[in-house]
DSSP file (Angstrom, degrees, kcal/mol; ACC not computed):
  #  RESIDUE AA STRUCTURE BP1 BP2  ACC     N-H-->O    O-->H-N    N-H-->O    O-->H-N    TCO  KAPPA ALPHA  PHI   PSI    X-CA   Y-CA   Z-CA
    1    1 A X              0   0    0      0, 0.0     2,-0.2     0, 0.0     3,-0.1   0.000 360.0 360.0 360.0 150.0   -7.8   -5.4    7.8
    2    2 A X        -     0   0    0      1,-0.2     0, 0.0     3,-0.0     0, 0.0  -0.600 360.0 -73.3-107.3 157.7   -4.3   -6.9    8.1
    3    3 A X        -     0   0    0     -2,-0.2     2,-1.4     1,-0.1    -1,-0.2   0.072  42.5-129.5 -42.1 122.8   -1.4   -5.4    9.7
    4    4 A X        -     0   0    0     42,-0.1     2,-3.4    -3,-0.1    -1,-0.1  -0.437  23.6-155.9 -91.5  94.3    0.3   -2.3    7.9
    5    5 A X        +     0   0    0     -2,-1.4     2,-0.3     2,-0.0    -1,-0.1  -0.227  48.9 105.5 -74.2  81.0    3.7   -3.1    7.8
    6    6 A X        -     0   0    0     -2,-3.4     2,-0.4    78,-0.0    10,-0.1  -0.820  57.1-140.4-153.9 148.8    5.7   -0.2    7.6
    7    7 A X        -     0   0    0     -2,-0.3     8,-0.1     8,-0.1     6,-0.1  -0.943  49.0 -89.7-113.0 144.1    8.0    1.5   10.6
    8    8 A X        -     0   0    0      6,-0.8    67,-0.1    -2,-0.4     7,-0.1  -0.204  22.4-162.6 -54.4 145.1    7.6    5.9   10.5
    9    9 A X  S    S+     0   0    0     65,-0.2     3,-0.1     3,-0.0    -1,-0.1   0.194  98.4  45.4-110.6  14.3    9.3    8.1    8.9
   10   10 A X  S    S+     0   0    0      1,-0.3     2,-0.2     2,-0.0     6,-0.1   0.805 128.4  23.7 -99.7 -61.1    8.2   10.7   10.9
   11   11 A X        -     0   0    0      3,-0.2    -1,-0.3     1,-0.1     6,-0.1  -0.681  57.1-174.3 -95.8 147.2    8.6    8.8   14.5
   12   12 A X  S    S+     0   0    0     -2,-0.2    -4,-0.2    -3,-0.1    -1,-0.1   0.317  86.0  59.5 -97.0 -28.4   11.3    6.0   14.1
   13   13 A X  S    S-     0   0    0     -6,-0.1     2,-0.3     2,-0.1    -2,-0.0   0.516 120.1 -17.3 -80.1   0.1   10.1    5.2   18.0
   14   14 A X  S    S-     0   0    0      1,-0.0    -6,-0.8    -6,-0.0    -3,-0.2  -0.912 101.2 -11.5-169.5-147.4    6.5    4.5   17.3
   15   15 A X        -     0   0    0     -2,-0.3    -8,-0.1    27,-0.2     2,-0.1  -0.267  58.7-124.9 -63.9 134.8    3.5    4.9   14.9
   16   16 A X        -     0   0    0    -10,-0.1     2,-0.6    -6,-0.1    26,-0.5  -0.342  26.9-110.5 -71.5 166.1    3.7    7.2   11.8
   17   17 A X        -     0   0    0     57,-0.4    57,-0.4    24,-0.1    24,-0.2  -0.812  48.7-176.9-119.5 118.6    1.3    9.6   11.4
   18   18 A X        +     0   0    0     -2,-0.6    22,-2.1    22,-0.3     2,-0.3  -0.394  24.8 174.1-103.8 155.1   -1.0    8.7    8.4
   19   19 A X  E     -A   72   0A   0     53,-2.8    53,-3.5    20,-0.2     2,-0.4  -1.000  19.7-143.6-158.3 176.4   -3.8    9.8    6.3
   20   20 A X  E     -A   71   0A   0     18,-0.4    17,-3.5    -2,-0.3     2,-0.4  -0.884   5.5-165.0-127.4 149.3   -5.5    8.1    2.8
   21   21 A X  E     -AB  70  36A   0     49,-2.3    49,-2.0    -2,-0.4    15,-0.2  -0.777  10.2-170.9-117.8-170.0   -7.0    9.9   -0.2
   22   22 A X  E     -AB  69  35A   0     13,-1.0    13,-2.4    -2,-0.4     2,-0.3  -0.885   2.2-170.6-163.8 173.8   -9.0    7.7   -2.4
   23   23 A X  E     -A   68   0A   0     45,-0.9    45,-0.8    -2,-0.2     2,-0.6  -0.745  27.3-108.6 178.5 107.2  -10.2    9.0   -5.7
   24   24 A X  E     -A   67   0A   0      9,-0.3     7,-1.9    -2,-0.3     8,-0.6  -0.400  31.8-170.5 -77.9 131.3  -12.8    7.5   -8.4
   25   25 A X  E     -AC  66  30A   0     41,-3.4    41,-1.3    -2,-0.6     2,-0.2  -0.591   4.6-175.9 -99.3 158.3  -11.0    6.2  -11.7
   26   26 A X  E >  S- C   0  29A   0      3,-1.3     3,-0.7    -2,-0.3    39,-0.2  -0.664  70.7 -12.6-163.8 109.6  -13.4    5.1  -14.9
   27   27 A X  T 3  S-     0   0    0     37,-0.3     3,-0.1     1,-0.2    38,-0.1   0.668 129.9 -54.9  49.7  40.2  -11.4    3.6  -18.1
   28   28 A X  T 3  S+     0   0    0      1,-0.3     2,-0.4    36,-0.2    -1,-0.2   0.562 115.0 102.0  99.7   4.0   -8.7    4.5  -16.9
   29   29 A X  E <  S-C   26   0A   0     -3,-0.7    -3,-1.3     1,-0.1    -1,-0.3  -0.943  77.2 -80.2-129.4 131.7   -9.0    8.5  -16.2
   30   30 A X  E     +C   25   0A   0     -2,-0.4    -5,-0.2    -5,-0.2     3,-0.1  -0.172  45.2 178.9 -25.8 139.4   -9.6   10.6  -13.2
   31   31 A X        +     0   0    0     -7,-1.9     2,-0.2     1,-1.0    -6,-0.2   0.645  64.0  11.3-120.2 -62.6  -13.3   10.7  -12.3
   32   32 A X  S    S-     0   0    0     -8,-0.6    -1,-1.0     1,-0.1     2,-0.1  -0.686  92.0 -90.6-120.9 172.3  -13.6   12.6   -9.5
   33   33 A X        -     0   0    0     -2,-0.2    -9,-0.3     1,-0.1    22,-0.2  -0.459  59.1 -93.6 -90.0 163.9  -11.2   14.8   -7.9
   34   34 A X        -     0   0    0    -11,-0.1     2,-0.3    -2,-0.1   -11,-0.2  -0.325  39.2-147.0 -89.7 174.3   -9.2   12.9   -5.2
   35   35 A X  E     -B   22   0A   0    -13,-2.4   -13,-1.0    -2,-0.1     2,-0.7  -0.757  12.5-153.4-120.9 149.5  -10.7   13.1   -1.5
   36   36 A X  E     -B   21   0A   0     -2,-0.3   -15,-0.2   -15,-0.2     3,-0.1  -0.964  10.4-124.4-145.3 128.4   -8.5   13.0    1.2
   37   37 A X        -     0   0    0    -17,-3.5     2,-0.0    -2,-0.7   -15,-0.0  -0.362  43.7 -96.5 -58.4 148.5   -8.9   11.7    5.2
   38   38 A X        -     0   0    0      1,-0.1     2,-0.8   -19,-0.0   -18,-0.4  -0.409  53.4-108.5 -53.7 153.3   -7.9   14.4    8.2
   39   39 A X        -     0   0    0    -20,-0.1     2,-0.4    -3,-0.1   -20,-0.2  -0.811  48.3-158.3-111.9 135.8   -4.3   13.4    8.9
   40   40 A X        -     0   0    0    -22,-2.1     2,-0.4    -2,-0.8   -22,-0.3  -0.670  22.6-121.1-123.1 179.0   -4.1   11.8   12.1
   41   41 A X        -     0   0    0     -2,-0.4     2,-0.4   -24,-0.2   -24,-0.1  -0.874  21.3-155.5-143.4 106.2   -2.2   10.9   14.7
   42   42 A X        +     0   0    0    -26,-0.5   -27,-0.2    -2,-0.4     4,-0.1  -0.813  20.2 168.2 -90.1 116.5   -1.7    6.9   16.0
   43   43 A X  S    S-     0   0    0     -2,-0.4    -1,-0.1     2,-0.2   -28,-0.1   0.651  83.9  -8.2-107.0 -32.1   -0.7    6.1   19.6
   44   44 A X  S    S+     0   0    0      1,-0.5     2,-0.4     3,-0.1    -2,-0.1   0.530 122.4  28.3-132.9 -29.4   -1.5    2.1   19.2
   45   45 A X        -     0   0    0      2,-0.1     2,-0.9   -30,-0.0    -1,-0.5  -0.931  61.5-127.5-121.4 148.5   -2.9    1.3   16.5
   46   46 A X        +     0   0    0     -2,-0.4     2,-0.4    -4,-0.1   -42,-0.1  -0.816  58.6 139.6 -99.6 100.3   -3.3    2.0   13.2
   47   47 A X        -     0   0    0     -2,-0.9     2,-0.4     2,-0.0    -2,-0.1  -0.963  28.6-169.8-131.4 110.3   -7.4    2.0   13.3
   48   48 A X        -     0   0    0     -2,-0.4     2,-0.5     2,-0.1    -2,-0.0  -0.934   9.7-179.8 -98.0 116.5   -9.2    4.7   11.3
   49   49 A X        +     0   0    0     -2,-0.4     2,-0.6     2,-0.1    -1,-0.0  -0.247  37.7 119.0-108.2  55.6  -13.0    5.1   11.7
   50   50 A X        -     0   0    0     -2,-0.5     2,-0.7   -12,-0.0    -2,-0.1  -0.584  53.2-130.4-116.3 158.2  -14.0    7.9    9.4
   51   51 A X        -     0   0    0     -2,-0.6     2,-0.2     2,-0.0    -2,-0.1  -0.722  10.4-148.1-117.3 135.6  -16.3    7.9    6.7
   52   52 A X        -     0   0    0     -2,-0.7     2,-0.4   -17,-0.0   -15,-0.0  -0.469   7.4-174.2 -85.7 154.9  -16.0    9.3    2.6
   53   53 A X        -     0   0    0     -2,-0.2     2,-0.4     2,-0.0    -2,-0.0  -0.883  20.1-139.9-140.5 145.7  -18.6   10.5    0.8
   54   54 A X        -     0   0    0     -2,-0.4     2,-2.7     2,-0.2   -20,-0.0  -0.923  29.2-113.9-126.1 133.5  -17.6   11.2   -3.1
   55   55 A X  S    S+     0   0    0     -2,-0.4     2,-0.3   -22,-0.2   -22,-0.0  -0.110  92.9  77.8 -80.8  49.4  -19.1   14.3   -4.5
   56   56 A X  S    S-     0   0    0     -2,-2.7     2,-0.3   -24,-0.0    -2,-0.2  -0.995  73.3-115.9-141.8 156.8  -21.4   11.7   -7.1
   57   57 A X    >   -     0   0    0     -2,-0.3     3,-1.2     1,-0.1     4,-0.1  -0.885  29.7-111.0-120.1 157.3  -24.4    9.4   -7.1
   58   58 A X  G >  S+     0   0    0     -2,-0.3     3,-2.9     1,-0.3    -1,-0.1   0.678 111.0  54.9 -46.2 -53.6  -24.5    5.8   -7.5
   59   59 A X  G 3  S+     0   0    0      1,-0.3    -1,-0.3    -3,-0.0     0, 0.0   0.860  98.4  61.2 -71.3 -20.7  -26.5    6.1  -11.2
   60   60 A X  G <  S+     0   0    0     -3,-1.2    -1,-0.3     2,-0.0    -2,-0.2   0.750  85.3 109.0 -88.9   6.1  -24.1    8.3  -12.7
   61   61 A X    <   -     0   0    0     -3,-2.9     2,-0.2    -4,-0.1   -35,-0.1  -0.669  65.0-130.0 -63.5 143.5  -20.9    5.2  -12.2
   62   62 A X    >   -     0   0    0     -2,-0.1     3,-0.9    29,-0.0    29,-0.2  -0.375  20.1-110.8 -71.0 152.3  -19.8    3.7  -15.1
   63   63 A X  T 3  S+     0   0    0      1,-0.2    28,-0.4    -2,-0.2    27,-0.1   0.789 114.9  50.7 -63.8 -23.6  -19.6    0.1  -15.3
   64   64 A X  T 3  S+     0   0    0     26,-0.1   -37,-0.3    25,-0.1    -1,-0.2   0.473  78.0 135.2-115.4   4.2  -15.9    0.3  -15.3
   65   65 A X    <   -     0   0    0     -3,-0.9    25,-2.0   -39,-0.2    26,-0.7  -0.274  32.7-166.1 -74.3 158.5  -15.3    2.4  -12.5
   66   66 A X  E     -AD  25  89A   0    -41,-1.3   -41,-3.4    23,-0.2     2,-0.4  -0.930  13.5-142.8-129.0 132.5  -12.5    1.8   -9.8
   67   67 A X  E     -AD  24  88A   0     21,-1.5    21,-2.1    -2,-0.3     2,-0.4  -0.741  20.4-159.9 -74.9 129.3  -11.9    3.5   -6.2
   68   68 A X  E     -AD  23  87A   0    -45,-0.8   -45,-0.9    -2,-0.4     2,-0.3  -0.947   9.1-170.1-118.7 150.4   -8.4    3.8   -5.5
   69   69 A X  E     -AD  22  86A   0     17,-2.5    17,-1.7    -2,-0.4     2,-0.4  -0.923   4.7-179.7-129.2 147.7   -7.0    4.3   -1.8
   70   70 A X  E     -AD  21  85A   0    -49,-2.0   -49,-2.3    -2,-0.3     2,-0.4  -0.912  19.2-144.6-149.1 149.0   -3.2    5.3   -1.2
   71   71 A X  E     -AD  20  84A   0     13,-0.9    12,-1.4    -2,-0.4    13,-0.9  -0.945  19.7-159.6-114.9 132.1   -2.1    5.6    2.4
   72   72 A X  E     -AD  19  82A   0    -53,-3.5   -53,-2.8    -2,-0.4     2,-0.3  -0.917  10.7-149.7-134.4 163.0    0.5    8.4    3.0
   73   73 A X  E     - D   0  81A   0      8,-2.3     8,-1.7    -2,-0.6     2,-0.6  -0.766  25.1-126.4-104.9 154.0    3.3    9.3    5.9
   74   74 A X        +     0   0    0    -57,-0.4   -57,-0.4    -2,-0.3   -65,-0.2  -0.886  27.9 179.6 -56.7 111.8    4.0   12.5    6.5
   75   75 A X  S    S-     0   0    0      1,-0.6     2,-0.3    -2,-0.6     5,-0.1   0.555  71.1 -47.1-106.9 -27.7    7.9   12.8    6.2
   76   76 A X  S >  S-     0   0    0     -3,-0.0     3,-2.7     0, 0.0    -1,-0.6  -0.931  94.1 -31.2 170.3 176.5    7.7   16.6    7.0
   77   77 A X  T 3  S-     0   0    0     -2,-0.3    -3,-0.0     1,-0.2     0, 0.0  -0.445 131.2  -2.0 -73.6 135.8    5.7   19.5    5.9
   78   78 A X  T 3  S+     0   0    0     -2,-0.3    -1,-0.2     1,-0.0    -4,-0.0   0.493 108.3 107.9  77.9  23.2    4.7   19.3    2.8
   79   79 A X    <   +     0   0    0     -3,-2.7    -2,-0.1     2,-0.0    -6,-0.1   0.170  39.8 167.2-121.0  22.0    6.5   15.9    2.1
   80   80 A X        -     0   0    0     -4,-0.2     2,-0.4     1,-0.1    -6,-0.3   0.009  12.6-163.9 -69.7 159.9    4.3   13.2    1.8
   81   81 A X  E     -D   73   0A   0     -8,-1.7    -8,-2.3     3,-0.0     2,-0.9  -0.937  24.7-108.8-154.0 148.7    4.9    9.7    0.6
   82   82 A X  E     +D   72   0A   0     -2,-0.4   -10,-0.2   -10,-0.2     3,-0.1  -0.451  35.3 163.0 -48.3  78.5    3.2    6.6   -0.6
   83   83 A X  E     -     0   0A   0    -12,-1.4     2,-0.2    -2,-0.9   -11,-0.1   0.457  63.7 -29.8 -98.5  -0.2    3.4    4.0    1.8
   84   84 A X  E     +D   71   0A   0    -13,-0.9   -13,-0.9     2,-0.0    -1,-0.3  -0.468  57.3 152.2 159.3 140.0    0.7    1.9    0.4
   85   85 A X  E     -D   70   0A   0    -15,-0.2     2,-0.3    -2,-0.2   -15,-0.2  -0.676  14.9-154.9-156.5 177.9   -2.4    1.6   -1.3
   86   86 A X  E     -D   69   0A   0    -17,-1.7   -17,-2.5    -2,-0.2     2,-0.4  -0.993  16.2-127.4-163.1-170.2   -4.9   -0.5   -3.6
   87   87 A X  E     -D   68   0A   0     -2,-0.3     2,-0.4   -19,-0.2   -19,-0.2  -0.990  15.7-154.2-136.9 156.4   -7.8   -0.1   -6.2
   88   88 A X  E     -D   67   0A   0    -21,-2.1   -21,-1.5    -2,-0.4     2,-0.3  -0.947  12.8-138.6-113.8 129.9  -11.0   -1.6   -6.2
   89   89 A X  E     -D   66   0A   0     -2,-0.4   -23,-0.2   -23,-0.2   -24,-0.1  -0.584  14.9-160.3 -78.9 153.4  -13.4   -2.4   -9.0
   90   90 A X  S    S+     0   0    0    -25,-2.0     2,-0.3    -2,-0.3    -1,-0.2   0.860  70.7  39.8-112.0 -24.8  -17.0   -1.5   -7.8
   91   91 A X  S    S-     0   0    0    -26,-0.7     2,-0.2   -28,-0.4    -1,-0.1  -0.705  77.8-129.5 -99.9 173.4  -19.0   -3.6  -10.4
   92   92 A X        -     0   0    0     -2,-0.3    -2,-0.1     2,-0.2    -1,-0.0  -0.291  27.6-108.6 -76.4 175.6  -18.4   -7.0  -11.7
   93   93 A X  S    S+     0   0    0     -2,-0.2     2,-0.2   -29,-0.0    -2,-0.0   0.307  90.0  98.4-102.3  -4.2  -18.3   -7.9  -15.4
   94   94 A X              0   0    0      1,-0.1    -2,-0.2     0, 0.0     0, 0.0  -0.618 360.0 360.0 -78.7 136.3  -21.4   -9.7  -15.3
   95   95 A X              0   0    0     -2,-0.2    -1,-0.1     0, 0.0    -3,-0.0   0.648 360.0 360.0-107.6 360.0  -24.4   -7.9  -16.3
């Protein structure tokens, strides 16, 4: 994973303190409700080792569902903001 290049806005002297939801999409619509990391607290790195589990199993995805990940800062309580994200498709378009 490549460098996240972003200075806090919680700390200006060192690492924000981050956490990611993720959240399955399917044509375009909410799928599941979104799932959210503990928010944690960076001293050197930004390295997360935690693992999601999504409250569905594999046969019930649609062919066109997408994971989406957003990373947020904690600006203060109750203030967080989007500092970066992506989506993923999980099948190809090949059948």
């Amino acid at each position: 994973m490549g460098k996240l290049d972003f200075e806090g806005l919680a700390d200006p002297s060192g690492l924000s303190d981050l956490y990611i939801s993720c959240q399955l999409w399917t044509d375009g619509k909410e799928y599941t409700m979104p799932f959210r990391t503990p928010w944690k607290e960076f001293n050197k790195s930004y390295t997360w080792n935690h693992v999601i589990t999504l409250p569905i199993s594999y046969n019930s995805l649609l062919l066109s569902s997408q994971l989406t990940f957003t990373i947020w800062n904690v600006r203060g309580p109750g203030r967080p903001v989007a500092v970066g994200g992506s989506t993923m498709s999980l099948f190809t378009s090949k059948r």
